[in-house]
C-alpha positions as CSV (number, residue, x, y, z in Angstrom):
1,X,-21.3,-5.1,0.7
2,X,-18.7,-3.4,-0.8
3,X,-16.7,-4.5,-4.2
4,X,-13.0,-3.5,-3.6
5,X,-10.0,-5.9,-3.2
6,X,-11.6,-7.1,-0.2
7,X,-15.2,-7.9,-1.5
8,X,-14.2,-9.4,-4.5
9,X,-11.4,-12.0,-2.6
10,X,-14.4,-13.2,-0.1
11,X,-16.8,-13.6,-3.3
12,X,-13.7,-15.6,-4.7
13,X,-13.2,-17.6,-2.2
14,X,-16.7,-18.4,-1.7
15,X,-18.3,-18.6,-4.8
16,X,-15.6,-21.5,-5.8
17,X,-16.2,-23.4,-3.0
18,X,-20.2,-23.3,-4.2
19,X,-21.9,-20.2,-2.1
20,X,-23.6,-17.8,-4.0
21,X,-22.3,-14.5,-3.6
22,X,-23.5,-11.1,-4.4
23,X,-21.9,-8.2,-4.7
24,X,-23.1,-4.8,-4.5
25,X,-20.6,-2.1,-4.6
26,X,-21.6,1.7,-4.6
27,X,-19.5,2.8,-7.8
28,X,-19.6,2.0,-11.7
29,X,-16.0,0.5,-11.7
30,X,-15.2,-2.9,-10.2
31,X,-12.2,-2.8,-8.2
32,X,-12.3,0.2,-5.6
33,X,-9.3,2.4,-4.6
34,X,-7.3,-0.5,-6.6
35,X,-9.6,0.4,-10.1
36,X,-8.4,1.9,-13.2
37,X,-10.2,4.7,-15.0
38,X,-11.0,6.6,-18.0
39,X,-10.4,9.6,-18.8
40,X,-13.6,10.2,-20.4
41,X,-14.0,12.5,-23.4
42,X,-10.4,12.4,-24.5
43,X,-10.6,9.6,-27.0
44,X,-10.2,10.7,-30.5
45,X,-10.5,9.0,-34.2
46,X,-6.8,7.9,-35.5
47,X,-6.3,9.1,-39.3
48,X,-8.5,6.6,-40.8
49,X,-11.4,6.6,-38.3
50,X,-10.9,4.0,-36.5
51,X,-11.6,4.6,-32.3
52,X,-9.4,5.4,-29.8
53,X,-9.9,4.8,-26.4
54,X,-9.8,7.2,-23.4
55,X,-6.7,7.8,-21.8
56,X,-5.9,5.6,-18.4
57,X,-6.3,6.9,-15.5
58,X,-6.0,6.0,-11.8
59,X,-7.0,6.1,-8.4
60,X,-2.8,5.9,-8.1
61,X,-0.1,3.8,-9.7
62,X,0.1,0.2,-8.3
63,X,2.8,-1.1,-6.4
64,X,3.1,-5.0,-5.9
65,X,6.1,-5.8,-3.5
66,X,7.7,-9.2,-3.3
67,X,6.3,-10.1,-0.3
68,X,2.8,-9.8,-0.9
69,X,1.6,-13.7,-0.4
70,X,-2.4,-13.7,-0.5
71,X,-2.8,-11.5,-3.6
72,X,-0.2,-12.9,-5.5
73,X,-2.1,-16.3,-4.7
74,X,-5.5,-15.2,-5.8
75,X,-4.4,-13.7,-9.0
76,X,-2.7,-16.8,-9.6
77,X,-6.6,-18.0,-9.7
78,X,-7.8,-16.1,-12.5
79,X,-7.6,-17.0,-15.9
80,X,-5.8,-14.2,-18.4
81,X,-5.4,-15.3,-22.0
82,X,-3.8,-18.8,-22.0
83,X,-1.7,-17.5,-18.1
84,X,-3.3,-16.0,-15.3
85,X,-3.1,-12.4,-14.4
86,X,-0.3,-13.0,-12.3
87,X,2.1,-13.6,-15.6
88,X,0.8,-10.0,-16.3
89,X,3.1,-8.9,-13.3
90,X,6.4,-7.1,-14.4
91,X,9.5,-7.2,-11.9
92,X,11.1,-4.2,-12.0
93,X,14.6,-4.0,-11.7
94,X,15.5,-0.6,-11.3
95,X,14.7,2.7,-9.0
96,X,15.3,6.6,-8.3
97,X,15.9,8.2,-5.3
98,X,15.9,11.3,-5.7
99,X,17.4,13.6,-2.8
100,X,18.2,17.0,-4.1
101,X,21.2,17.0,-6.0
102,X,21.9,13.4,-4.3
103,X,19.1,11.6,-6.8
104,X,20.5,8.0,-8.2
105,X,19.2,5.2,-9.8
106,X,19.8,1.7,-8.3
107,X,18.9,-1.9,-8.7
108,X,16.1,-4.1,-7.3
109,X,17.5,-7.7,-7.7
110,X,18.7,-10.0,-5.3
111,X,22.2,-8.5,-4.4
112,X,25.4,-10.7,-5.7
113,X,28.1,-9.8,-3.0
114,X,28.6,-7.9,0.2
115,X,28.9,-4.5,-1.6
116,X,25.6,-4.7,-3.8
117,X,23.9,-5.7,0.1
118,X,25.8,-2.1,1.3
119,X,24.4,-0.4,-2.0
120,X,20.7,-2.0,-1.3
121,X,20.2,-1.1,2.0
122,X,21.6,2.6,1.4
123,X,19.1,2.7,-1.4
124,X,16.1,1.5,0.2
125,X,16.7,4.3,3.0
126,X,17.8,6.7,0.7
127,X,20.3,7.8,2.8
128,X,23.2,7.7,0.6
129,X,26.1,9.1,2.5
130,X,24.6,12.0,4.2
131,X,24.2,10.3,7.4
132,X,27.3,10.1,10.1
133,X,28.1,6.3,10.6
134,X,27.5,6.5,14.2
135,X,23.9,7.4,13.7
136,X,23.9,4.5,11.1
137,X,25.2,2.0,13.4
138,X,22.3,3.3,16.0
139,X,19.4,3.1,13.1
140,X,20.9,-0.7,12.6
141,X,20.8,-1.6,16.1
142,X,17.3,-0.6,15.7
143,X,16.3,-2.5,12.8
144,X,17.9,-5.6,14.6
145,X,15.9,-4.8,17.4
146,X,13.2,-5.5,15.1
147,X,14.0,-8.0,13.1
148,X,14.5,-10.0,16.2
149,X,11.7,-9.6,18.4
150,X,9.3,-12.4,18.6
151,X,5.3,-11.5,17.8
152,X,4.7,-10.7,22.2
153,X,7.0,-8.2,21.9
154,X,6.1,-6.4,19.0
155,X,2.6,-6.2,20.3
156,X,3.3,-5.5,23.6
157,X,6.2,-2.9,23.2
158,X,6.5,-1.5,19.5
159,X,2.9,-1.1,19.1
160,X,2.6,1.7,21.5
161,X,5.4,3.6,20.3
162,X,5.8,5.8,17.4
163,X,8.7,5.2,14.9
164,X,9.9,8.1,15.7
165,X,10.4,7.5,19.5
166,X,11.3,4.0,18.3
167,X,14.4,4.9,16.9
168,X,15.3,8.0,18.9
169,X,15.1,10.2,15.8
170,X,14.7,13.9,18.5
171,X,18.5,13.3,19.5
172,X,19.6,12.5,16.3
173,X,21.0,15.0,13.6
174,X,18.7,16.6,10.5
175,X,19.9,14.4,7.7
176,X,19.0,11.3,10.0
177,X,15.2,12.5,11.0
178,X,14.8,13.7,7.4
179,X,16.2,10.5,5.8
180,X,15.6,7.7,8.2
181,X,12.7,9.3,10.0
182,X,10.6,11.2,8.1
183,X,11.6,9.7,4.6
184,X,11.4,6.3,5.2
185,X,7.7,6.3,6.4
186,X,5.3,9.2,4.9
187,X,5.9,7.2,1.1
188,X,4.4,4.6,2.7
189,X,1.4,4.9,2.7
190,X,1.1,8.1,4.1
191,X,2.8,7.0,7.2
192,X,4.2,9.9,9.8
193,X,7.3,8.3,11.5
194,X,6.0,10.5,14.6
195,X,2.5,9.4,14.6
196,X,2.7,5.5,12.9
197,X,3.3,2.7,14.9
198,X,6.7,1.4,15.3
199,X,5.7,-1.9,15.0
200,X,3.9,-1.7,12.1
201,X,6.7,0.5,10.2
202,X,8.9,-2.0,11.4
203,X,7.5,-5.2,10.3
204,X,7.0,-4.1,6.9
205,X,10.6,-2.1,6.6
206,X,11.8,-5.8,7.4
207,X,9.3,-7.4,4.7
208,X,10.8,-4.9,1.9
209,X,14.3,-5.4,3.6
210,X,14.1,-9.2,2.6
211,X,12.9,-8.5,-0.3
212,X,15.8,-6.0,-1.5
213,X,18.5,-8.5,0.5
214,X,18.0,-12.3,1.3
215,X,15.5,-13.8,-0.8
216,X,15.6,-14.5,-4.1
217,X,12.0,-12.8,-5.0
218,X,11.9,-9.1,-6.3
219,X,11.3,-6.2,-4.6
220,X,9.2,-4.3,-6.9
221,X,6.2,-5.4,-9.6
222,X,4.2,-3.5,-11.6
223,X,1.9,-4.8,-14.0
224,X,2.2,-4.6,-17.4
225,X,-0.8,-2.6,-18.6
226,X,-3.4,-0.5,-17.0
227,X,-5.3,-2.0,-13.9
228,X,-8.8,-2.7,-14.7
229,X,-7.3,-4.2,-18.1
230,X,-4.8,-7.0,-17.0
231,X,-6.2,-7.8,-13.3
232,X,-10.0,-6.7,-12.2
233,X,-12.0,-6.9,-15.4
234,X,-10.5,-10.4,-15.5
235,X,-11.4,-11.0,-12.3
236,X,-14.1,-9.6,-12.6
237,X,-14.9,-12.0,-15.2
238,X,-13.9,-15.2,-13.4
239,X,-16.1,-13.7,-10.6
240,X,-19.2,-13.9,-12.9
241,X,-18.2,-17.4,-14.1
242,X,-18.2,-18.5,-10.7
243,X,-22.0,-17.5,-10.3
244,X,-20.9,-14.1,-8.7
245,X,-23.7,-11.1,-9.5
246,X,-21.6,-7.9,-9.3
247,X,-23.8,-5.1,-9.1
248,X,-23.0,-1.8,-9.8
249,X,-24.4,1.5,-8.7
250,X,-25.4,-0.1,-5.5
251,X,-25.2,1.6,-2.1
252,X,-25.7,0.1,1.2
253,X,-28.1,2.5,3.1
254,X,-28.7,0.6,6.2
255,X,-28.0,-2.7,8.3
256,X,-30.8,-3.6,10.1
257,X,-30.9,-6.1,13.0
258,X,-33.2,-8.6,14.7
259,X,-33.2,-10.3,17.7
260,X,-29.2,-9.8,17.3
261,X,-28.1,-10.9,14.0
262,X,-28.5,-9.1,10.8
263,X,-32.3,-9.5,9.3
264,X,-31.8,-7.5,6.0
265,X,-29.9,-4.3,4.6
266,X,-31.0,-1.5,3.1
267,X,-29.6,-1.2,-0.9
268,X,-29.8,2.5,-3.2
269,X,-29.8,0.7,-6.2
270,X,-31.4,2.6,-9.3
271,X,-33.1,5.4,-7.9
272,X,-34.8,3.8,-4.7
273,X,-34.3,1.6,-2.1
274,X,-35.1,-2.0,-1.3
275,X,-34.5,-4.6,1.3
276,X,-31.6,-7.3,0.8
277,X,-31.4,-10.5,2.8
278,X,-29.3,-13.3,2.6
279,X,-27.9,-16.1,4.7
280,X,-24.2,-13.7,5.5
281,X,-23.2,-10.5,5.3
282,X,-19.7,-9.6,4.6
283,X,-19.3,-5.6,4.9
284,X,-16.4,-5.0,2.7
285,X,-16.4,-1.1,2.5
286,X,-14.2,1.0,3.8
287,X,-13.5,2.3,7.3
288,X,-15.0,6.1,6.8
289,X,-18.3,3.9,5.0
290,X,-18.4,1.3,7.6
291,X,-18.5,4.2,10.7
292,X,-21.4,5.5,9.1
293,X,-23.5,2.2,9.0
294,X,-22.7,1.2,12.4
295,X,-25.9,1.4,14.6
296,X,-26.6,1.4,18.6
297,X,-27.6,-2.3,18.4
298,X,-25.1,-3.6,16.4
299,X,-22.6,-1.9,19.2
300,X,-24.6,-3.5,22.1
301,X,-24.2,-6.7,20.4
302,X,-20.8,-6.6,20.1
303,X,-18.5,-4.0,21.9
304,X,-15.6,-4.6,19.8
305,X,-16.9,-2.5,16.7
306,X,-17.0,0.7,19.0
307,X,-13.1,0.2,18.2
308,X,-14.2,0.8,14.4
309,X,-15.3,4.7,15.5
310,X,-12.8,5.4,17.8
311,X,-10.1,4.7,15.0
312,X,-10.6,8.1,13.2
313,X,-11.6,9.5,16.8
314,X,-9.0,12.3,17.0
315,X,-7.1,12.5,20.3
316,X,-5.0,15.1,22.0
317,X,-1.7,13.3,20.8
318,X,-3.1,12.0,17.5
319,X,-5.3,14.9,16.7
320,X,-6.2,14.1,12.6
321,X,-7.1,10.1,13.5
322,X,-6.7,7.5,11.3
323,X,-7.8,8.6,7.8
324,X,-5.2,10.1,5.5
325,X,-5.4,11.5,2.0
326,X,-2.4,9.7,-0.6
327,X,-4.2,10.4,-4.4
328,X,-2.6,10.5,-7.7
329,X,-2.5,12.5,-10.7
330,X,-0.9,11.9,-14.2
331,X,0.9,14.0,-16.4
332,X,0.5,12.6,-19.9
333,X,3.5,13.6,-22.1
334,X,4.5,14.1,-25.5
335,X,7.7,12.3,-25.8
336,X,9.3,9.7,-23.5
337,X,11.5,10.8,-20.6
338,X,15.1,10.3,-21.3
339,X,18.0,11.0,-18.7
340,X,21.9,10.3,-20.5
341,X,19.7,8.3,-23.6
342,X,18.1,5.6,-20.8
343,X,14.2,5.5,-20.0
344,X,14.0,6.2,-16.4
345,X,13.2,2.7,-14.7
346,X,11.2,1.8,-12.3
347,X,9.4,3.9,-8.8
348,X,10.8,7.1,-8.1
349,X,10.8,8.2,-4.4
350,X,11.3,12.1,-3.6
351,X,12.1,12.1,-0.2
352,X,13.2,16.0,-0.2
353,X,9.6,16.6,-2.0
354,X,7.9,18.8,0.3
355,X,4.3,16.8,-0.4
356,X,6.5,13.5,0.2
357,X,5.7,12.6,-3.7
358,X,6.6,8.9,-5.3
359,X,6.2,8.3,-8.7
360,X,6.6,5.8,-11.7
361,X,7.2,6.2,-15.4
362,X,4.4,3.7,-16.8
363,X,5.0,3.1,-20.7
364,X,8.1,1.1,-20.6
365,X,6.0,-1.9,-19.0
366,X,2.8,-1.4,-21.2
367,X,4.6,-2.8,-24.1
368,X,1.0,-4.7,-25.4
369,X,-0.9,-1.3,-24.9
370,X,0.9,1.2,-26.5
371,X,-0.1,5.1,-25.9
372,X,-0.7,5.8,-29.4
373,X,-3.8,3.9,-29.2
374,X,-5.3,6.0,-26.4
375,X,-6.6,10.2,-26.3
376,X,-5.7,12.0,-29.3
377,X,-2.9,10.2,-30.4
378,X,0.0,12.6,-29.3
379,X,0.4,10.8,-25.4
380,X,4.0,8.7,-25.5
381,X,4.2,8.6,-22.0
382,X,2.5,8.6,-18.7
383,X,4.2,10.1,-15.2
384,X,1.9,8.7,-12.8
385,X,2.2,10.6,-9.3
386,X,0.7,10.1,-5.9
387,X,1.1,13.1,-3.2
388,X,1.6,11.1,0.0
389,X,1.3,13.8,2.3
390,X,-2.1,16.7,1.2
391,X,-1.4,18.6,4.6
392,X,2.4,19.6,4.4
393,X,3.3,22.8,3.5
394,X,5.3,23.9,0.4
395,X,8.0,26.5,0.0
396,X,5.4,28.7,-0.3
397,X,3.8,27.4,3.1
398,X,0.8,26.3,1.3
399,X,-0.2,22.5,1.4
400,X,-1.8,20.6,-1.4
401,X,-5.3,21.1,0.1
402,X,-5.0,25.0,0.3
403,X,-4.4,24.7,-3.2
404,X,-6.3,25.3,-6.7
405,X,-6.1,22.0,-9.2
406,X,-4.1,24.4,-11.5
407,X,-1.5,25.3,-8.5
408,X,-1.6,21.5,-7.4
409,X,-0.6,20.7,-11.0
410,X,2.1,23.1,-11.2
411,X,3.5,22.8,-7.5
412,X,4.1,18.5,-8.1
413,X,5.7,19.5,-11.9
414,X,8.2,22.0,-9.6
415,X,8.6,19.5,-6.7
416,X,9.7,16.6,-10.0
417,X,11.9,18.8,-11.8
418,X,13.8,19.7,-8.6
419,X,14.4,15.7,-8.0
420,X,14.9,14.8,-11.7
421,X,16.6,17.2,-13.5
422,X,19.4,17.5,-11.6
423,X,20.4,13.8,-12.8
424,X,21.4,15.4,-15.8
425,X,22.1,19.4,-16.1
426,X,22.9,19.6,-19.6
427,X,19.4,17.7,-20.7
428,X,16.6,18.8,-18.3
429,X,14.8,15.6,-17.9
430,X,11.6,17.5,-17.2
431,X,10.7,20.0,-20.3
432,X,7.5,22.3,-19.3
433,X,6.9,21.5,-23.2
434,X,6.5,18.2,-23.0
435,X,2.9,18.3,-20.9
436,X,0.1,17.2,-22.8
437,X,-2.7,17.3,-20.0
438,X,-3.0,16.1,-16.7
439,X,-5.3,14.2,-15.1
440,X,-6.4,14.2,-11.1
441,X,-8.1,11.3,-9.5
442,X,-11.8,11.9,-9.2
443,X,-11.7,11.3,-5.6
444,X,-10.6,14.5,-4.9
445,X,-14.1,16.8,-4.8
446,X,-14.6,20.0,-4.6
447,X,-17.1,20.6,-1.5
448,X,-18.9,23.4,-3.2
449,X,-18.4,21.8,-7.0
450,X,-16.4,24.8,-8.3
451,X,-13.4,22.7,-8.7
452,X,-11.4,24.3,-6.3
453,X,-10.4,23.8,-2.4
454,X,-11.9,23.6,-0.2
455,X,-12.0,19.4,-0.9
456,X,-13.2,16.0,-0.2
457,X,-11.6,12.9,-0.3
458,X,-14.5,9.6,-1.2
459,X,-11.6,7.7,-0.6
460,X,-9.2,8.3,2.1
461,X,-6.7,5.9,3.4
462,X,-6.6,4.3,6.6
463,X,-2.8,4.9,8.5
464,X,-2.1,2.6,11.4
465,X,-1.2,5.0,14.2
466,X,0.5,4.1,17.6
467,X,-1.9,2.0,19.9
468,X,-4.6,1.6,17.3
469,X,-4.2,-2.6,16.9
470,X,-6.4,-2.9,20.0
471,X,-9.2,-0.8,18.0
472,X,-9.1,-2.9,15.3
473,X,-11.6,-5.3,14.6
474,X,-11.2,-9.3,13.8
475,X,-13.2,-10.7,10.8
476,X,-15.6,-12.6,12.7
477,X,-18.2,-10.7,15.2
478,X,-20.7,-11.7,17.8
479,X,-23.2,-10.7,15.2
480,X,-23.7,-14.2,14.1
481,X,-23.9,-13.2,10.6
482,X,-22.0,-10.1,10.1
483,X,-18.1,-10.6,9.0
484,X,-16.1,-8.0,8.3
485,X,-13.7,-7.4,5.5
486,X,-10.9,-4.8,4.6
487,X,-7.7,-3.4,5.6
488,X,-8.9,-2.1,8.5
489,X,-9.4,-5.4,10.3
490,X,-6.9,-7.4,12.5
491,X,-4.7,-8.9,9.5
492,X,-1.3,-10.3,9.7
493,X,-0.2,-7.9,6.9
494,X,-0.9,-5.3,8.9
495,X,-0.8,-2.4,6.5
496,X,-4.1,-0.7,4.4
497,X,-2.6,-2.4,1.4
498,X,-4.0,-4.3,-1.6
499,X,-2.2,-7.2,0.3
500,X,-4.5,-6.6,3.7
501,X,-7.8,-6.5,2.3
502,X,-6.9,-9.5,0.3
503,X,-6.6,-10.9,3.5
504,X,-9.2,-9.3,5.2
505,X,-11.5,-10.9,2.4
506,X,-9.8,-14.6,3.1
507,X,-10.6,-14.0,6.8
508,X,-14.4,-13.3,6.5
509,X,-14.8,-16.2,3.8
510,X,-12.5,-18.5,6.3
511,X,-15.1,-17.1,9.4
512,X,-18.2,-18.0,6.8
513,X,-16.8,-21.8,6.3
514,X,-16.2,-22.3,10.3
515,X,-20.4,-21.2,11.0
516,X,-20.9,-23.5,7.8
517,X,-18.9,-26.1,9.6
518,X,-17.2,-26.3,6.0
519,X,-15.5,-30.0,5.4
520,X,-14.0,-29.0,2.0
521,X,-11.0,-26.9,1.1
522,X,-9.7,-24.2,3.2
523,X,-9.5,-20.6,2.7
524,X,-5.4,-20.0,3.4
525,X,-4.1,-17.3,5.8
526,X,-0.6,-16.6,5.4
527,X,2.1,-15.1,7.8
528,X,4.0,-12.9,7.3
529,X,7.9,-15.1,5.6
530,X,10.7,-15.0,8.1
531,X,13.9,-16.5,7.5
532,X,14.4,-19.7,9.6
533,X,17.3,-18.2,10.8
534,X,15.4,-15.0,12.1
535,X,13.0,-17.5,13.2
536,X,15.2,-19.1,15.9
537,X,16.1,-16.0,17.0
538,X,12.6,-14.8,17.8
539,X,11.4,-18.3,19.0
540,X,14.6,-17.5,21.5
541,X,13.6,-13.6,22.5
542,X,9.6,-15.3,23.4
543,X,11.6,-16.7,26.3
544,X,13.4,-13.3,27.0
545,X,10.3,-11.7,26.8
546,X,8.6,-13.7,29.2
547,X,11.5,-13.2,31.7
548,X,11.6,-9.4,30.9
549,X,14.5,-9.6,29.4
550,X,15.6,-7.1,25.8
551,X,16.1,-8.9,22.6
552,X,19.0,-10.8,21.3
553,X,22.1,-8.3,20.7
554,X,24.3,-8.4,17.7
555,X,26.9,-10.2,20.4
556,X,25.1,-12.7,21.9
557,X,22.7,-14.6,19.3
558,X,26.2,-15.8,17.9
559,X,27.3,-17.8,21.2
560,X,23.5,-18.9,21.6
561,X,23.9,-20.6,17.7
562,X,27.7,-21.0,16.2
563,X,26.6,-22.9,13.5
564,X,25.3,-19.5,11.8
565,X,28.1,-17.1,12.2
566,X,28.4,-17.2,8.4
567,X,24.6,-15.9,8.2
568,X,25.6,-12.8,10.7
569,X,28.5,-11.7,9.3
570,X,26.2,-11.8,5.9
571,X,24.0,-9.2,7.8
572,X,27.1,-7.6,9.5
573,X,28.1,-6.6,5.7
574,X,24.5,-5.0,5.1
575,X,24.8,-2.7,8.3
576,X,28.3,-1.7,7.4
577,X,29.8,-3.8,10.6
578,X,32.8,-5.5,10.7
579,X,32.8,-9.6,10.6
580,X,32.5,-11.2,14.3
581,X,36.3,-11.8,14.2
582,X,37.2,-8.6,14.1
583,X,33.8,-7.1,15.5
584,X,34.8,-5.3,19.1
């Protein structure tokens, strides 16, 4: 039920291990809030009649970080040309911060010396040097704090504080709660450092830390063409090779129990309903679709999935729940984007936006589908934007859901321009002239079908909010068979990412193979990669946990193990700190 990331990685796994697997997934487009669409109606003949097609459109751009372990293994499974669709990923090398008059450009690679480690970890904060060092030192001491703590803590402390309490951002100055606060969190994925849970911020801040520091993998990937075209429709594909049936337009009504385990479900598939049955059921929707299909006996026959409605259950603290609005609109352009005679690389993160907007210039990494092949012909380039905060209020104090498409269109072009064309004053990087159309991701709905606000969201986004693990639910329920799959179950990821319902899916398939008492190959779950270094050092803080002690200090992991002083005063460089020789 449901034929997203999630569905189609549990039909993978199965189907190739010899179950047969059907899908049926609501929409028209395979892939859910990771699809590609069309925009349809915009393709026009070229000069000699051939067809174009429709321009590309999205849900959002994608983002694949180096860390990311189940996807990355999956895509590695489908066939693409004479590759997989995994060769169709593109490391990027460079970024844009863009801070006011502070924007700059920096690298993704694996750092070569102690400096490009200083330059990294300033540029993944964005904090360049508006931040007093004493208040950087703190924010370091609290990233250790992190990056040391074994799995009990985490759980047990960091999970039921915000990040915001978590690194003491009230006592600290502006530029530090703007920068390393608010800035570092509500890009990702619609996070709010005072309302997302420190432990989840935290773990992932560490994951992309690696990424940009001690390993030798990238931190960014993009794909090299538009979504459906180099990664679902070729899954897709390989799913309906495997024996797969993907069906389309297909709307689960109803799950209906007897005698406590799932008898049948009800399906809207062309115009009426029928009744479904099978041997498992995987529900692979999303949180808002799965709320509305739980049902009095399902909750009496397993307690855990009243956790599922009390996640978007507002509270007094965390009145707007769990749900959050991050969408995307393009700007198609007439010419590239130039800024001193350079294409502008790479994801672009406008942390003084007041809408908290990211971006990504798209054509330079669709070099086998070139624009002139899409619309009318006159597209050269494609600013693909997602608005990561819909309730924040503008200059104007109006937030992007107060607002009409035409004034959501022209607020995010103001909002660009005041990150971007200060990079270069005598070239404004962003010309007004330059727009060709713009597109906005059909998720966003008028209520009343006039276009215009008041809206709806079919897709929101789930945000992992303090205290909320607990509420989650594991793949595997007392409903015999009823697994669940998505990015809002128990996952190591931990994160409503690509990455997590990938995960989610592996879990449900890996729940299926235990009730089948399954002898062949297993389904892999993967934890999160940890340095062995920072591996000792939480295996050490399990026993100061237990003995209610804090974690290791910056001090005293040293005399616990000498033999990796060189490997501390490597991460003494990338939080500005003196060697331990000279270190008081």
């Amino acid at each position: 039920m449901g034929g997203g990331v999630a569905g189609m990685t549990a039909a993978h796994e199965l189907a190739t291990r010899g179950f047969d697997v059907v899908i049926y997934e609501k929409g028209q487009i395979a892939g859910g809030k990771a699809r590609s669409t069309s925009v349809v109606g915009t393709a026009k003949p070229n000069s000699t009649g051939q067809a174009r097609r429709d321009l590309p459109g999205e849900h959002g751009f994608r983002f694949f970080p180096g860390f990311y372990q189940h996807l990355f293994a999956t895509m590695q499974d489908i066939p693409y040309a004479s590759k997989t669709v995994f060769d169709n990923l593109v490391q990027v090398k460079r970024g844009l911060i863009a801070i006011g008059r502070h924007s700059f450009q920096f690298g993704t690679g694996q750092p070569k010396s102690p400096q490009d480690l200083i330059v990294a970890l300033k540029t993944l904060l964005g904090v360049a040097d508006l931040i007093p060092d004493y208040e950087l030192f703190l924010f370091a001491r609290k990233i250790w704090r992190v990056l040391c703590s074994c799995d009990e803590r985490r759980l047990y402390e960091y999970e039921k504080q915000s990040w915001w309490n978590f690194i003491d951002a009230a006592n600290q100055s502006d530029a530090y709660q703007k920068y390393l606060g608010i800035g570092s969190t509500r890009s990702l994925v619609a996070s709010q450092a005072q309302e997302a849970s420190a432990r989840t911020i935290g773990d992932i801040g560490i994951q992309l830390l690696f990424n940009f520091t001690l390993t030798h993998l990238g931190a960014d990937y993009v794909l090299n063409g538009p979504t459906n075209d180099v990664w679902i429709n070729p899954w897709l594909d390989f799913l309906k090779q495997s024996g797969v049936d993907y069906r389309f337009n297909a709307e689960v009504q109803e799950i209906v129990l007897k005698n406590g385990s799932v008898d049948h479900v009800l399906i809207r598939e062309n115009g009426g309903s029928r009744r479904v049955q099978g041997d498992y059921y995987i529900a692979a929707v999303p949180l808002d679709s799965i709320q509305n299909l739980l049902t009095s006996d399902m909750l009496k026959s397993d307690p855990q999935l009243q956790g599922i409605i009390d996640l978007n259950r507002g509270t007094m603290e965390l009145p707007h729940g769990s749900l959050r609005w991050m969408n995307g609109v393009q700007f198609y352009l007439k010419q590239p984007v130039l800024s001193n005679g350079q294409l502008i690389e790479g994801h672009l993160n406008f942390l003084q936006s007041d809408w908290a907007l990211t971006a990504i210039f798209q054509q330079h990494t669709w070099l086998n589908f070139p624009l002139t092949e899409y619309g009318d012909g006159n597209v050269r380039e494609i600013l693909s934007v997602v608005i990561s905060d819909w309730d924040a209020k503008n200059s104007q104090g109006k937030s992007a859901k107060d607002c009409t498409r035409d004034e959501i269109q022209a607020e995010i072009w103001r909002q660009l321009k005041e990150g971007l064309n200060p990079l270069d004053p005598k070239n404004r990087v962003l010309d007004d002239a330059n727009i060709h159309s713009v597109h906005f991701d059909p998720d966003i709905q008028s209520i009343d079908k006039s276009g215009d606000p008041p809206y709806t969201n079919t897709e929101p986004l789930l945000v992992n909010l303090v205290g909320t693990w607990n509420l989650r639910p594991s793949s595997k329920t007392r409903i015999p068979n009823l697994f669940l799959a998505g990015d809002y179950v128990k996952t190591n990821t931990d994160l409503a990412t690509m990455e997590s319902a990938n995960e989610g899916g592996r879990r449900a398939g890996r729940a299926i193979l235990t009730a089948e008492n399954w002898q062949g190959k297993p389904i892999v779950v993967y934890r999160m990669d940890v340095p062995p270094e920072i591996q000792r050092l939480r295996d050490w803080d399990r026993w100061l946990f237990k003995i209610g002690l804090p974690p290791p200090s910056f001090d005293a992991w040293e005399d616990k193990f000498p033999l990796m002083a060189k490997f501390e005063n490597k991460v003494r460089s990338l939080f500005w700190l003196p060697s331990r020789s000279t270190f008081k």
